[in-house]
MIDO-81312 format. One record per atom (N, C-alpha, C): residue number from 1; residue in three letters; atom name; x, y, z. Coordinates in steps of 0.1 Angstrom, whole numbers. Atoms other than C-alpha are relative to their C-alpha. Layout:
! residues N
num / residu / atome / east / north / up
NUM / ALA / CA / X / Y / Z
...
//
This chain:
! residues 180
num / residu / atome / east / north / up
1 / UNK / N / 8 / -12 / 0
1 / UNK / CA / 0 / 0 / 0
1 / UNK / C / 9 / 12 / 0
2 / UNK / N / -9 / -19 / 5
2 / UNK / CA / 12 / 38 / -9
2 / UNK / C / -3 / 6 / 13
3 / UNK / N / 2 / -15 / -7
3 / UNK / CA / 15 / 66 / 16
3 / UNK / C / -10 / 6 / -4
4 / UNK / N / 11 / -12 / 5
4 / UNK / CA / -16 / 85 / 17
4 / UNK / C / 0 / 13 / 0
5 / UNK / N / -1 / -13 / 4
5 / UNK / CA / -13 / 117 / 4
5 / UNK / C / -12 / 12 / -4
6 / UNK / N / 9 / -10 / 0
6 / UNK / CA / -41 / 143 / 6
6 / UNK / C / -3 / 2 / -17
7 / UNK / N / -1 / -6 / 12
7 / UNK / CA / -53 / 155 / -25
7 / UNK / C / 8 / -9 / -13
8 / UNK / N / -9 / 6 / 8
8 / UNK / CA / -35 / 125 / -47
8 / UNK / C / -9 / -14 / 4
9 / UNK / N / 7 / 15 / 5
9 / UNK / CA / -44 / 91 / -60
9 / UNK / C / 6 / -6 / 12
10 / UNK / N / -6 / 12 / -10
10 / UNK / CA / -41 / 61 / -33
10 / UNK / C / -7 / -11 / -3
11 / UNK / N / 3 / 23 / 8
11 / UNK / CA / -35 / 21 / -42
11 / UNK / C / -5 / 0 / 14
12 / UNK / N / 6 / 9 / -15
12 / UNK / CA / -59 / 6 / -16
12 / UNK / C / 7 / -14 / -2
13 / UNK / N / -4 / 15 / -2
13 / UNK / CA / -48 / -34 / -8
13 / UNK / C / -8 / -6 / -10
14 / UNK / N / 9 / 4 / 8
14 / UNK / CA / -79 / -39 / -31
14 / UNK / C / 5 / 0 / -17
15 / UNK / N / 0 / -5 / 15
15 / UNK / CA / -62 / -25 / -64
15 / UNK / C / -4 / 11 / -6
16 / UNK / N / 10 / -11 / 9
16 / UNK / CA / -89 / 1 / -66
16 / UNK / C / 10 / 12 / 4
17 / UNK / N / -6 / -12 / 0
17 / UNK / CA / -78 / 39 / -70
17 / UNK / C / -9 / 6 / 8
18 / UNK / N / 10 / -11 / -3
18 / UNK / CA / -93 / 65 / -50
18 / UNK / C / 9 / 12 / 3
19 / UNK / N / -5 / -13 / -4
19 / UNK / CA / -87 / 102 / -48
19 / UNK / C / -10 / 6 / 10
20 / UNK / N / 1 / -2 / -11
20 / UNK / CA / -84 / 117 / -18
20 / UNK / C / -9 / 15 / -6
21 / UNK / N / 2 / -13 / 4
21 / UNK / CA / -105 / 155 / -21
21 / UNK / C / 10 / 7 / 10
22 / UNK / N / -5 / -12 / -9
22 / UNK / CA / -85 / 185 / -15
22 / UNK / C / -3 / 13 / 1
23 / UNK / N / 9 / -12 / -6
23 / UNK / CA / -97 / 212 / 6
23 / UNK / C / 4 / 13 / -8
24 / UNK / N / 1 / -10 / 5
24 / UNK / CA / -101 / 248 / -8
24 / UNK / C / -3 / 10 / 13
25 / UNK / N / 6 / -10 / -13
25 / UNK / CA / -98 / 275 / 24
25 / UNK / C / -3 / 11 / -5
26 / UNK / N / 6 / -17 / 3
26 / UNK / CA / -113 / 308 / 23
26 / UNK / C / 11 / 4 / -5
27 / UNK / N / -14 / -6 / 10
27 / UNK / CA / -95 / 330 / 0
27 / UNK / C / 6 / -3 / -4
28 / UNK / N / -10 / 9 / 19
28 / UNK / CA / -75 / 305 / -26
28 / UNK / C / -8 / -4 / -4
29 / UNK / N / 2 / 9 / 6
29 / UNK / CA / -76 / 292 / -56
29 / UNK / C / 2 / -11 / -1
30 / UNK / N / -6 / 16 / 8
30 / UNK / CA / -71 / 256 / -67
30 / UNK / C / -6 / -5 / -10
31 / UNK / N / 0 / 3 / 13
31 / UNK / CA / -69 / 241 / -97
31 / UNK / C / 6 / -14 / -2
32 / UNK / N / -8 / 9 / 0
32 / UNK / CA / -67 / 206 / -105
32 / UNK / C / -9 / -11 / -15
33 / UNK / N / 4 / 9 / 12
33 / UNK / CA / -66 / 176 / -136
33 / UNK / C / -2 / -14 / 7
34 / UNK / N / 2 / 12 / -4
34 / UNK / CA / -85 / 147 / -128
34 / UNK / C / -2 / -4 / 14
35 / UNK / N / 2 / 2 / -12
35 / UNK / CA / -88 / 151 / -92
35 / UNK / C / -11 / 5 / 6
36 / UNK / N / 19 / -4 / -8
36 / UNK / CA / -117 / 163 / -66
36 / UNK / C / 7 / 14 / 8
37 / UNK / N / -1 / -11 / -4
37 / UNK / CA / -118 / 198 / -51
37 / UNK / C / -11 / -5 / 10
38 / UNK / N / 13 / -3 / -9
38 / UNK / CA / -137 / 202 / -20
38 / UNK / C / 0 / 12 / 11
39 / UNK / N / 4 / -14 / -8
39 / UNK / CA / -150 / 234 / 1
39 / UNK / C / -9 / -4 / 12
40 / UNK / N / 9 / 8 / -16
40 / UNK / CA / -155 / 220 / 37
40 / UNK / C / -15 / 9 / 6
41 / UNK / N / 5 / -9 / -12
41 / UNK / CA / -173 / 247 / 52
41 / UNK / C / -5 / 18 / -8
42 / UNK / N / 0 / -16 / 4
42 / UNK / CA / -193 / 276 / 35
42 / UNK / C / -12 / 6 / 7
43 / UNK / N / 10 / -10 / -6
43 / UNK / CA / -214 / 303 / 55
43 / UNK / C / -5 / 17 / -11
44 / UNK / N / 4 / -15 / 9
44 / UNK / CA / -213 / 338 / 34
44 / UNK / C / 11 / 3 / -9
45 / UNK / N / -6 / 4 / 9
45 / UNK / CA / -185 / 327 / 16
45 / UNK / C / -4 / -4 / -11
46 / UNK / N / 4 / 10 / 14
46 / UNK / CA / -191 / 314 / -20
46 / UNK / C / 13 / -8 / -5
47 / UNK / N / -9 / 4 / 11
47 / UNK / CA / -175 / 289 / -45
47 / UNK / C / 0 / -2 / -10
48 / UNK / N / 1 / -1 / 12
48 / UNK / CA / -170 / 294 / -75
48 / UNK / C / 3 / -11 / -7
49 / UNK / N / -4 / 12 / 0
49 / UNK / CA / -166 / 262 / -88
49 / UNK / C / 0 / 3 / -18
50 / UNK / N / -3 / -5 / 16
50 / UNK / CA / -154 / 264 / -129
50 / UNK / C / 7 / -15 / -4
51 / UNK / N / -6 / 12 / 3
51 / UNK / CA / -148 / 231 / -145
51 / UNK / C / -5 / -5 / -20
52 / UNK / N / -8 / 5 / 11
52 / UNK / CA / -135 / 215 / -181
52 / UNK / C / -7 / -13 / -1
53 / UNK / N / 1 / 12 / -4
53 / UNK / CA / -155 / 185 / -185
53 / UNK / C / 9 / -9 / -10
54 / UNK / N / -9 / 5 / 7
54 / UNK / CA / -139 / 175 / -216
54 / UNK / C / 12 / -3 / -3
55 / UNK / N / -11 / -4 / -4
55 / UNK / CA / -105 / 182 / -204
55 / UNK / C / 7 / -7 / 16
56 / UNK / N / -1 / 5 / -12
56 / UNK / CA / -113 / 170 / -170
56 / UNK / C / 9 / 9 / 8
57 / UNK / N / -11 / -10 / -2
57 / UNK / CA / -96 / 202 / -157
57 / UNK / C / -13 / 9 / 5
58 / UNK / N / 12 / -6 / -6
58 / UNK / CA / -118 / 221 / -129
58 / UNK / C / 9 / 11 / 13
59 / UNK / N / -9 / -9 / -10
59 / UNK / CA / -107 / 247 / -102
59 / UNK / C / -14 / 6 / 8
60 / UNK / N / 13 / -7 / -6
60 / UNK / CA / -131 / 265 / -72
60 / UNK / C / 10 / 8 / 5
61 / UNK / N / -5 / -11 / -6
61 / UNK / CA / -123 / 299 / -61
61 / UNK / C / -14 / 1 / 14
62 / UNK / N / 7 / -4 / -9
62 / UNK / CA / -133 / 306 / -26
62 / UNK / C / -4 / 10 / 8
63 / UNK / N / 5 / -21 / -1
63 / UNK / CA / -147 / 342 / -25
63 / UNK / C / -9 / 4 / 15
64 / UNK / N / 3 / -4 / -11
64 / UNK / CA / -146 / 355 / 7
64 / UNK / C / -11 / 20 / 4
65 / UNK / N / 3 / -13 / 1
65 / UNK / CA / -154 / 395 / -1
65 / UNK / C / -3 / 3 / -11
66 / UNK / N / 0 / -4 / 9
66 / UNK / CA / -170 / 414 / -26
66 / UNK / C / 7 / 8 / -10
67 / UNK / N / -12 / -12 / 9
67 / UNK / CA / -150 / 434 / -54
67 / UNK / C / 5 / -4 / -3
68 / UNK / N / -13 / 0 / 5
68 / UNK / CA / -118 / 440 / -61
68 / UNK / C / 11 / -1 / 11
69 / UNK / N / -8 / 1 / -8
69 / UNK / CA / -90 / 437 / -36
69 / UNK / C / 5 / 16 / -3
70 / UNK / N / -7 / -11 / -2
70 / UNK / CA / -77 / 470 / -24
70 / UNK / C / 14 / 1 / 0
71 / UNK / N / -12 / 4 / 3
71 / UNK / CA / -45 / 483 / -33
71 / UNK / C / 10 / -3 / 11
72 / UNK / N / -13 / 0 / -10
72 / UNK / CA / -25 / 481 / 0
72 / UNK / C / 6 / -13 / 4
73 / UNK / N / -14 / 5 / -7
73 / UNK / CA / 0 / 465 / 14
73 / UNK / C / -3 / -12 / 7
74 / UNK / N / 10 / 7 / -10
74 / UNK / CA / -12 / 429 / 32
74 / UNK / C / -10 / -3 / -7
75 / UNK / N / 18 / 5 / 5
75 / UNK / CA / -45 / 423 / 13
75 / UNK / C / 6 / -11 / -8
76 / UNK / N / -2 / 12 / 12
76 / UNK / CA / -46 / 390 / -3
76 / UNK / C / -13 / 0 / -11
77 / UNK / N / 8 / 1 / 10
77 / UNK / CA / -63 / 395 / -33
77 / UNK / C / -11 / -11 / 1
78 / UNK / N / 13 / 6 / 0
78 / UNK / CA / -81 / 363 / -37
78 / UNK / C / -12 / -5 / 7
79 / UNK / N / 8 / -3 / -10
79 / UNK / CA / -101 / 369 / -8
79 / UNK / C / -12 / 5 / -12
80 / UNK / N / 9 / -8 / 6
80 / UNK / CA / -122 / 390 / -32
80 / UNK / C / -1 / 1 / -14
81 / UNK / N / 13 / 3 / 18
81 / UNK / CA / -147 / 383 / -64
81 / UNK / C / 6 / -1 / -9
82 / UNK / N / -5 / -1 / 15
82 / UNK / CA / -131 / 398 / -90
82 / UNK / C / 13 / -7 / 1
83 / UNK / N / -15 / 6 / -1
83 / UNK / CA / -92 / 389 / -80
83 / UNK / C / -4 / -13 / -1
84 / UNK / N / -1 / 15 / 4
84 / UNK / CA / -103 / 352 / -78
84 / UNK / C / -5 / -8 / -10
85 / UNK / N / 6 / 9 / 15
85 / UNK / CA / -125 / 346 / -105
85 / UNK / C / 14 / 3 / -10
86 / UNK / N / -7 / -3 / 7
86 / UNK / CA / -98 / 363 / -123
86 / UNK / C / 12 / -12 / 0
87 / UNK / N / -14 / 14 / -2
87 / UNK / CA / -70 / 339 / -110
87 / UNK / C / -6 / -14 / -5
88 / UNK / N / 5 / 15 / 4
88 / UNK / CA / -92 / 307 / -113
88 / UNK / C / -1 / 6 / -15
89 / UNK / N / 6 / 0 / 14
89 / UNK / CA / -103 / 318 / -150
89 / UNK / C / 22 / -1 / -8
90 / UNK / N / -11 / -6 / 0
90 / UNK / CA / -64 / 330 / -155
90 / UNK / C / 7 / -20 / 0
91 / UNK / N / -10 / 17 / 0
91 / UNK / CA / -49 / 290 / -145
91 / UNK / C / -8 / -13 / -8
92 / UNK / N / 6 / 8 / 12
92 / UNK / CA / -77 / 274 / -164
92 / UNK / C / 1 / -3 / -15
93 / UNK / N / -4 / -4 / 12
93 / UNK / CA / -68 / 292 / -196
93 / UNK / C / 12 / -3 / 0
94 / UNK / N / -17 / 4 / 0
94 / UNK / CA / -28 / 285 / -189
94 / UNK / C / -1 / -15 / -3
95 / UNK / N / -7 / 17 / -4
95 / UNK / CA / -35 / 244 / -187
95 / UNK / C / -13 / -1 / -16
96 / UNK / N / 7 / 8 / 13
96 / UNK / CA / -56 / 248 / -225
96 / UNK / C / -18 / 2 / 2
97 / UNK / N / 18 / -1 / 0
97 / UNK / CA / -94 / 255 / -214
97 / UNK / C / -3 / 9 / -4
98 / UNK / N / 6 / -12 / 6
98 / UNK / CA / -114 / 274 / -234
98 / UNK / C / -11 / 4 / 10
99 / UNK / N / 7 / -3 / -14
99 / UNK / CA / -132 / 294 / -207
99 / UNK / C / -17 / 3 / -8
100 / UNK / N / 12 / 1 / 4
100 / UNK / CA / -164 / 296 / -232
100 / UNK / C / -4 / -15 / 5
101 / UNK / N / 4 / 18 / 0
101 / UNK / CA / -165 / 257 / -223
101 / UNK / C / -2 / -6 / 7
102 / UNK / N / -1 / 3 / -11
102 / UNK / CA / -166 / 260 / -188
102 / UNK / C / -16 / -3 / 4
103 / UNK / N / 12 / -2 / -7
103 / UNK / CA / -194 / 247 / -167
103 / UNK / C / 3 / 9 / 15
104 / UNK / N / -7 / -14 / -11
104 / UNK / CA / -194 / 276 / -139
104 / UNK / C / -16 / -5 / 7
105 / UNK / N / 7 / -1 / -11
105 / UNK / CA / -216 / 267 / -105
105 / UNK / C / 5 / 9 / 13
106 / UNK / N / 2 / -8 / -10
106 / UNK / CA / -220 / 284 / -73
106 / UNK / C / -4 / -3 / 9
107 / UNK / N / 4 / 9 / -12
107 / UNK / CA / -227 / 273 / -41
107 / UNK / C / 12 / 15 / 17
108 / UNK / N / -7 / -7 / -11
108 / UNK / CA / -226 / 295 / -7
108 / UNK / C / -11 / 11 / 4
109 / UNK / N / 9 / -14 / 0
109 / UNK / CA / -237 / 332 / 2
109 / UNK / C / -12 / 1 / 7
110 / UNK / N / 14 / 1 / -13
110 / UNK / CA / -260 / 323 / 35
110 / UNK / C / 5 / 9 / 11
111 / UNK / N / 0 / -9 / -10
111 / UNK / CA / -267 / 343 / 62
111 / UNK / C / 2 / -10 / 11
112 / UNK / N / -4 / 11 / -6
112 / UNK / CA / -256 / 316 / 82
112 / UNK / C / -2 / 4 / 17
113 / UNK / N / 0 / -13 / -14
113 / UNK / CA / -252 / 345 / 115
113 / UNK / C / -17 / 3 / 4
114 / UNK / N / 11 / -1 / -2
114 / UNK / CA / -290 / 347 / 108
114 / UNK / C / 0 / 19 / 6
115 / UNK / N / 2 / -11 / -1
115 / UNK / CA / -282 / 388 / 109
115 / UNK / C / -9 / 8 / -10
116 / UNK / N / 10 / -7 / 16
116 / UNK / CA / -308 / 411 / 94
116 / UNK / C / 8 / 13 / -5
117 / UNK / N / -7 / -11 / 6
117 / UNK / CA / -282 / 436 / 91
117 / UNK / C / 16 / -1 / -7
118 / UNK / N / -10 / 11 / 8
118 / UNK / CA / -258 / 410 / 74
118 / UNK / C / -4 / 6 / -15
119 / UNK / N / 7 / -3 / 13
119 / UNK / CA / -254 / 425 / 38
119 / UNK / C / 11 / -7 / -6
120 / UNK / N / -8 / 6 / 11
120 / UNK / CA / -221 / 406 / 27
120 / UNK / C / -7 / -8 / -2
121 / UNK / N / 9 / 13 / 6
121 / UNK / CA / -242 / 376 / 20
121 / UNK / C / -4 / 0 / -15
122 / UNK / N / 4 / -7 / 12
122 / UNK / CA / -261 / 394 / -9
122 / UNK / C / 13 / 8 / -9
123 / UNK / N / -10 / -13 / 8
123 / UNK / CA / -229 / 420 / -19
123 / UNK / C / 6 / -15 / -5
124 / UNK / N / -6 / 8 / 7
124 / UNK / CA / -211 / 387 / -25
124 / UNK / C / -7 / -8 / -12
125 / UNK / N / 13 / 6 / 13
125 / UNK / CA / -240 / 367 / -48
125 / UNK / C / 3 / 12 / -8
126 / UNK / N / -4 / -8 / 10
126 / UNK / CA / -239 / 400 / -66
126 / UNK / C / 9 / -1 / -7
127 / UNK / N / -17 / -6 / 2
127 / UNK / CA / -201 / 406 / -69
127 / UNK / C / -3 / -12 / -12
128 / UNK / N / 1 / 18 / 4
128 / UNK / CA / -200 / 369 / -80
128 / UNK / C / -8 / 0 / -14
129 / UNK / N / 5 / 5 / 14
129 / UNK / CA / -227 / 369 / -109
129 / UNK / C / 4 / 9 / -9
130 / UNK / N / -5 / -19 / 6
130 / UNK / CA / -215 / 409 / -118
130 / UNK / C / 11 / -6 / -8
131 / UNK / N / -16 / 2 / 11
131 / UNK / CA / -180 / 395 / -127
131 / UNK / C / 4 / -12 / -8
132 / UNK / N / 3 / 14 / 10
132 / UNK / CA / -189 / 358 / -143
132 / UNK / C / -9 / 11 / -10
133 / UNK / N / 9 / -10 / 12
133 / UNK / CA / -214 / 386 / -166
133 / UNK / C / 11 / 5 / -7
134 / UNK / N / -15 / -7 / 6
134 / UNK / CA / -183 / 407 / -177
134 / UNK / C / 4 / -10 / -5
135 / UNK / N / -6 / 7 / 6
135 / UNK / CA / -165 / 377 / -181
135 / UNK / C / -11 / -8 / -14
136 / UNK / N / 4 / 10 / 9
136 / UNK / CA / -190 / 360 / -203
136 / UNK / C / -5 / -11 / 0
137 / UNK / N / 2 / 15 / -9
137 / UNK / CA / -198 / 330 / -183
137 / UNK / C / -14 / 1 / 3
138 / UNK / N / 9 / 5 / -11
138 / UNK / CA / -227 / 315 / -173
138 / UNK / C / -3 / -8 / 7
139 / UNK / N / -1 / 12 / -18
139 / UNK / CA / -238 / 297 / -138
139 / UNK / C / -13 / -11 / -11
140 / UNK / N / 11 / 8 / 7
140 / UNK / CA / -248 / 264 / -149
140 / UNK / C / -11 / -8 / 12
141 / UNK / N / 1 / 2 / -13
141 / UNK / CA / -260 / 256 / -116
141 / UNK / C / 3 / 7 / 10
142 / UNK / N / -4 / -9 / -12
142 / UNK / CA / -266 / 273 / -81
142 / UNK / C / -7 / -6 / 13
143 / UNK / N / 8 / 0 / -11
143 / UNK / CA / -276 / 271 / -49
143 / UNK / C / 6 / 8 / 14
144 / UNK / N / -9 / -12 / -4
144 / UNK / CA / -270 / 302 / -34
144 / UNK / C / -11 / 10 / 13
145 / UNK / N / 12 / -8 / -5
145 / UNK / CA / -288 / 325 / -4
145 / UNK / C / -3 / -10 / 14
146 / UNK / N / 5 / 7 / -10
146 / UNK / CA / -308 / 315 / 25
146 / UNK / C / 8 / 0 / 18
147 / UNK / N / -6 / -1 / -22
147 / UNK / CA / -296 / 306 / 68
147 / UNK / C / 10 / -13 / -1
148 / UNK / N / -4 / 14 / -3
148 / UNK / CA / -279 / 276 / 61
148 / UNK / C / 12 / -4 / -3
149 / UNK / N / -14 / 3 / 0
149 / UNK / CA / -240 / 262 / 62
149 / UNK / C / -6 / -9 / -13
150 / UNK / N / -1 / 11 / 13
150 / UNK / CA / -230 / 245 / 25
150 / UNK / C / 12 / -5 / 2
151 / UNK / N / -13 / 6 / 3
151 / UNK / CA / -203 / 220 / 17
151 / UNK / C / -3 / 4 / -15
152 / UNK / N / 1 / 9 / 14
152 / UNK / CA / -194 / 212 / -19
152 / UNK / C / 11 / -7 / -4
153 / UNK / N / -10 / 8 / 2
153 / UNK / CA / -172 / 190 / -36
153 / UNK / C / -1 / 0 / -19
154 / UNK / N / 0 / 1 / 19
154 / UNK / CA / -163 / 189 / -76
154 / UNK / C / 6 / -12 / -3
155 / UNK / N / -5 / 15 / 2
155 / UNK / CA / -151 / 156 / -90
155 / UNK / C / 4 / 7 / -20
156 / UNK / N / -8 / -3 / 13
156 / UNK / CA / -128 / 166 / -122
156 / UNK / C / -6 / -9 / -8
157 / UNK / N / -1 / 9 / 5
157 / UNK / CA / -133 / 131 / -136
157 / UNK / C / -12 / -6 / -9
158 / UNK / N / 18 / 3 / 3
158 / UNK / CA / -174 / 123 / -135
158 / UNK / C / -7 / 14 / -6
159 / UNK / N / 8 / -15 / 2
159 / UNK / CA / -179 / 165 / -138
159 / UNK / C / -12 / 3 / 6
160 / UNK / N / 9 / 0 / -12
160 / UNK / CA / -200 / 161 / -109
160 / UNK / C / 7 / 11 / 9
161 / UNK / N / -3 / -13 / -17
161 / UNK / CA / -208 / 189 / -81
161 / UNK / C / -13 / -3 / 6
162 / UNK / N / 8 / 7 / -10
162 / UNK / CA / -219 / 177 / -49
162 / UNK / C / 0 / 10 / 7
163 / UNK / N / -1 / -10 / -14
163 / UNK / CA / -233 / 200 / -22
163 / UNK / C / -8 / -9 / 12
164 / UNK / N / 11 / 3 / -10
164 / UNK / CA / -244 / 191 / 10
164 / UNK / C / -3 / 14 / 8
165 / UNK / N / 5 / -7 / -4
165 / UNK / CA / -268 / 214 / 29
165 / UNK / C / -7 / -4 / 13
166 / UNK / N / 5 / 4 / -12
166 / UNK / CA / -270 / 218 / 65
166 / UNK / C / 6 / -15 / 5
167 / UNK / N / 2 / 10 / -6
167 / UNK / CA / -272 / 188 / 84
167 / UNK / C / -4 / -13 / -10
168 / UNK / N / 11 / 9 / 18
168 / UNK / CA / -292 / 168 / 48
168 / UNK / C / 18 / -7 / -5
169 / UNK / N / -11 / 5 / 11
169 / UNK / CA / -268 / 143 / 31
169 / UNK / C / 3 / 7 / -9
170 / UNK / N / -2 / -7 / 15
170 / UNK / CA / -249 / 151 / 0
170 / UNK / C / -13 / 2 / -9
171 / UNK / N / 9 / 1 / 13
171 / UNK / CA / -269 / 157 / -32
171 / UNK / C / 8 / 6 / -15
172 / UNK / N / -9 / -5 / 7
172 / UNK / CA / -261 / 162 / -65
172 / UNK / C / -6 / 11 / -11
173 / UNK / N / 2 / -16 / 3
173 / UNK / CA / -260 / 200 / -78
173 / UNK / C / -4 / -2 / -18
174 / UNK / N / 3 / 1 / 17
174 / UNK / CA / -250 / 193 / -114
174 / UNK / C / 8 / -11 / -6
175 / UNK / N / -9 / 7 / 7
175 / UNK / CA / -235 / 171 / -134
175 / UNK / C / -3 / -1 / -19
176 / UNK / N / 3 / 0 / 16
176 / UNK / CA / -228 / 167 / -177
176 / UNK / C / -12 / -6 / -3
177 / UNK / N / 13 / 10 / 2
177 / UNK / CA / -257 / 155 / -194
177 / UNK / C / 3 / -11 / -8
178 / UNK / N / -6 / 13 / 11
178 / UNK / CA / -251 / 121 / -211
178 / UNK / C / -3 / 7 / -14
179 / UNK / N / 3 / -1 / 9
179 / UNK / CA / -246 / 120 / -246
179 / UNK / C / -8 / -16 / -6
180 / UNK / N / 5 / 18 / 3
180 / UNK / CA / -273 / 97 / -262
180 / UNK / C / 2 / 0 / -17
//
């Protein structure tokens, strides 16, 4: 048996392959071929989830703040909308994707705090479809809004996106449509 390695293929004793998912924290991007992306934990956060099915080549940005990243000194850009879609669209296009080709979901953007004077929740959903518009993109799938903690998970391979909601098992958000 192999060292288990996060984020990487592992020989079980069986033969079979499985990939491990690797997490996406608030504020990066990741980008990966053939492997699984997952976003443990989203409250008013969103993920942008952007995937290649043909290619098998998918990446989720984890958009913490609306906009643009401010210019100073210390700010990590992909904290915020535009800087990350930009980055995820930016390493998609480097590895050969035509970003007209993408399937583009969403998943996040709850008031999770249950504040009525909570407005990143909504400024982010905005930010988020404002700068997939510009870009040209559209959400092929969402589930976005509401009180309620989301997971999700992308699977490069199948071009499956899995969310779970709340406490509710997985389910599944989107996936290609067969060709018949």
């Amino acid at each position: 048996m192999r060292e288990m390695v996060p984020g990487r293929a592992k020989l079980l004793q069986t033969g079979v392959t499985r990939v491990s998912p690797l997490d996406v924290p608030t504020g990066t991007v990741r980008t990966t071929r053939g492997g699984i992306l997952s976003v443990p934990a989203l409250g008013s956060c969103i993920a942008v989830i952007a995937l290649s099915v043909t290619k098998q080549i998918g990446g989720i940005a984890h958009v913490m703040l609306p906009g643009i990243a401010p210019a100073k000194a210390g700010t990590k850009p992909s904290r915020y909308a535009v800087n990350a879609i930009d980055e995820l669209l930016r390493r998609l296009v480097h590895h050969g994707v035509d970003k007209r080709t993408l399937a583009i979901c969403l998943v996040g953007g709850g008031n999770v705090l249950r504040r009525d004077d909570d407005t990143v929740c909504q400024a982010n959903i905005s930010s988020v479809r404002d700068t997939l518009k510009e870009q040209g993109l559209k959400v092929a799938a969402a589930h976005l809004g509401g009180y309620v903690r989301r997971t999700c998970t992308m699977k490069t391979k199948s071009g499956e996106v899995v969310i779970s909601v709340g406490d509710c098992p997985p389910q599944l958000l989107w996936k290609p449509r067969e060709c018949s």
